[in-house]
N, C-alpha and C positions, 0 to 999 in steps of 0.2 A: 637586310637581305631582300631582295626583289623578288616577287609572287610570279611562280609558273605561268608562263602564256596558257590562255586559254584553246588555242589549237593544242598545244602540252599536253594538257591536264587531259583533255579529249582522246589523246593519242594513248595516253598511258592508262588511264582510266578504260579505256577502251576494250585495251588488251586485257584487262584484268575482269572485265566484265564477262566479254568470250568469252573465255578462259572458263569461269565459274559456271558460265550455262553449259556449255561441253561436260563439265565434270556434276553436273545436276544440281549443283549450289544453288541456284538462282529460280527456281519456276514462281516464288513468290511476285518477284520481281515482274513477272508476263503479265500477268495482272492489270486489266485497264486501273482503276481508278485507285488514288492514294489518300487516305484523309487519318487528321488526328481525332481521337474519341476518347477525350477524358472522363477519369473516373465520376466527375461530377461536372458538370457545368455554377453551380451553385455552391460551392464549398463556404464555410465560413472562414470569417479573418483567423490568419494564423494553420486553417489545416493545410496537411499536404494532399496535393493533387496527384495521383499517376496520369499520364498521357501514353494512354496506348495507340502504335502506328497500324493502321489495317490498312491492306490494301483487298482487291476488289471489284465486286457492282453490287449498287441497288442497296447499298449500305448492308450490306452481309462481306465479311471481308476477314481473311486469316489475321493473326499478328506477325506484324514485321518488328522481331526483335531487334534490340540496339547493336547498332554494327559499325564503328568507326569508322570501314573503309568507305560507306557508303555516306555519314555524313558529313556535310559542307557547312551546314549551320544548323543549331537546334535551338532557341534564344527564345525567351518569354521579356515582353517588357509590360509595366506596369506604371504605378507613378512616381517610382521611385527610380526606372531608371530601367536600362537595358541588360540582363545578367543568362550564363549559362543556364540550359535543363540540365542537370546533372543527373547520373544513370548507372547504371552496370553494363557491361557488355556482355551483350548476348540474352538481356532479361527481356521480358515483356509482363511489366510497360518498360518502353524503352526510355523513359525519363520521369522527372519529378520536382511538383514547386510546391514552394511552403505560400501561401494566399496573403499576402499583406493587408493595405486596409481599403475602405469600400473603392471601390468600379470595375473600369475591364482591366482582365489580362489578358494580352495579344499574346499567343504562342506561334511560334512560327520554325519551319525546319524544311532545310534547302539541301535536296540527297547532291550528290558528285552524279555527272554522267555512267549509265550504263548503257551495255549497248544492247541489242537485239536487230533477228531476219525474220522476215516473213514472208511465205508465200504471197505472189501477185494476185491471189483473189484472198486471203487474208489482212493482206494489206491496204487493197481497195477497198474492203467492203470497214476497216478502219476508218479509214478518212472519210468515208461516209456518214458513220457513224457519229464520230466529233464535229461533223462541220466542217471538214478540211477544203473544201472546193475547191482554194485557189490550189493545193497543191496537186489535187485531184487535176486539174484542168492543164497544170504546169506539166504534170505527168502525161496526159495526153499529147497536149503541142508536141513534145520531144520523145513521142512513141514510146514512152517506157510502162506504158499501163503492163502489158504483158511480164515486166520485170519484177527481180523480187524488190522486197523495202527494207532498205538496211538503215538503223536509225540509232540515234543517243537520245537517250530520253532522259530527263530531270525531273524528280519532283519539286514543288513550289507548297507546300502544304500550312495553312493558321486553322487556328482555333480562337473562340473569343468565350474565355471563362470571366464569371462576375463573381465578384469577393462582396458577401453582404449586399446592401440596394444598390441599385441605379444610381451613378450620380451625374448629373448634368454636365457636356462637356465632356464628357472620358467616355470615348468608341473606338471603332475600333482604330489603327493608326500604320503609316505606312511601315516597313520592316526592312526594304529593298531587294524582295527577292527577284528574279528576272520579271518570272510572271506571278504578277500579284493579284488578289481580287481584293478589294475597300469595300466593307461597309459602310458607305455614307453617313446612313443615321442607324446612330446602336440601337439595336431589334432587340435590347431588356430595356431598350424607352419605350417600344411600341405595341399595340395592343394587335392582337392577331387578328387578320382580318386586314390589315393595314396593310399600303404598300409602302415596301422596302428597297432603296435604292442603293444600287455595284456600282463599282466601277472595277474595269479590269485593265489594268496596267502591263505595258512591257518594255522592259528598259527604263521603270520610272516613267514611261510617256503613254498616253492614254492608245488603246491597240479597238479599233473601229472595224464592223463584222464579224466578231469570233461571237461563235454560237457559246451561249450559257446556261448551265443547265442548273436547277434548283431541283432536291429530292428531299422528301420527307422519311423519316425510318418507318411511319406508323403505315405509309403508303407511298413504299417506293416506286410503284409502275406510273401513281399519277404525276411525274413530270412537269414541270415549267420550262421554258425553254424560252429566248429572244438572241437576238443577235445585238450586238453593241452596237450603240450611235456613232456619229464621226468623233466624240469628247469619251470613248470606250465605256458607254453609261447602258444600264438596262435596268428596268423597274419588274418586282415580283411581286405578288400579293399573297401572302402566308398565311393560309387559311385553316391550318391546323398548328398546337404545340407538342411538344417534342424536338427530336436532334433534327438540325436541317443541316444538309451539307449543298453547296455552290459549289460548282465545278466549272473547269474550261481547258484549252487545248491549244497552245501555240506551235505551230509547226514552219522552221525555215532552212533553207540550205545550212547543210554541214560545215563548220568553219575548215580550211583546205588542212588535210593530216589523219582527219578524226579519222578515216577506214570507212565511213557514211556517207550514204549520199543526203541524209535528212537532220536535223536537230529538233528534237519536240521537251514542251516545258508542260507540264501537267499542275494547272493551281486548282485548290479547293480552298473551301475555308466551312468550318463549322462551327456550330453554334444552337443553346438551344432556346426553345419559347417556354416557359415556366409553364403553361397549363397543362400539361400533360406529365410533368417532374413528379 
């Protein structure tokens, strides 16, 4: 059987999205930022992990229970191989893995488009926000600063849990979500203090100028921030342990159907640094 077009899925998804913010189903969903926060970063071989979804800022964030319609992929891999998070509908946490044996687990989960409107100075002061310029600037040439911003938004969301030590070689790894962020070198190699190298990917190809932001939970307001190189690469130096979450913001024209004039992909990834566990 041949997989829904993607203008489809957009158009149908779409309606179903409206639909749900009209009837108040949705305000979790308004939420700038989306990250997974498992129950341990550190679990030993063999336990189970919960993965709860929060969304939010500043890493203060409700639970976004498990909701079928909204997800597209939920998948943990490891080194034994690529397998579902398995869950309940409607719990939080919204999924769960049993820890195999020592390195990373990359957790990764890819929502289905929703839609939302926003007022034109809620919308600009948005794309300000994120980093958005070029649309910010797209928006100006074609006079529509003054208009609203009707948009599909996706989340792109990993985590990187360690089962027992470190083990060389095993970081984090790609997953293929549109927009992805890579940790280059696994940060349970590195000592705090140390810089740590993204890259942030779109389409699998490296995406050059999106602004990237690094937070800490123990000091969410002090911020890291750079813009990607032309090879979509930024370097952080993490100078506290505790949960870190990487965030970033892709924004492009609507594929033709979606009801949008905008499409945005929202990636994080988290992760934590043992001295603060």
């Amino acid at each position: 059987m041949s997989r829904p077009s993607t203008a489809f899925m957009f158009r149908r998804l779409g309606s179903l999205a409206a639909a749900a913010i009209v009837l108040g189903a949705a305000p979790p969903l308004l939420a700038h930022d989306m990250w997974i926060d498992p129950t341990t970063f550190f679990p030993e071989p063999g336990a189970v992990v919960g993965l709860r979804l929060r969304v939010g800022e500043n890493l203060l964030g409700d639970p976004l229970p498990r909701d079928p319609a909204l997800i597209n992929q939920f998948v943990f891999e490891d080194g034994s191989g690529r397998r579902p998070v398995i869950g309940r509908d409607g719990a939080d946490p919204a999924g769960f893995l049993r820890a195999g044996t020592s390195g990373v687990v990359v957790v990764g989960y890819r929502s289905n488009p929703s839609a939302i409107e926003q007022t034109p100075e809620k919308f600009n002061q948005y794309l300000k926000e994120e980093g958005l310029d070029t649309v910010a600037a797209l928006r100006a040439r074609r006079n529509e600063t003054g208009l609203k911003g009707r948009e599909m938004f996706s989340r792109c969301a990993k985590s990187l849990v360690l089962t027992g030590p470190a083990v060389t070689g095993q970081g984090d790894r790609r997953l293929g979500l549109p927009l992805e962020i890579i940790a280059e070198r696994n940060p349970y190699m590195a000592a705090i203090g140390q810089e740590l190298p993204f890259r942030l990917l779109y389409d699998n190809r490296p995406l050059a100028g999106a602004l990237m932001v690094a937070i800490n939970r123990l000091s969410p307001a002090e911020k890291l921030t750079a813009r990607t190189d032309s090879q979509g690469r930024v370097r952080f130096t993490l100078r506290r342990g505790g949960m870190w979450l990487v965030k970033a913001v892709h924004m492009v024209p609507a594929p033709a159907g979606a009801d949008a004039e905008w499409a945005s992909y929202w990636a994080s990834l988290t992760f934590g640094l043992r001295d603060a566990f």
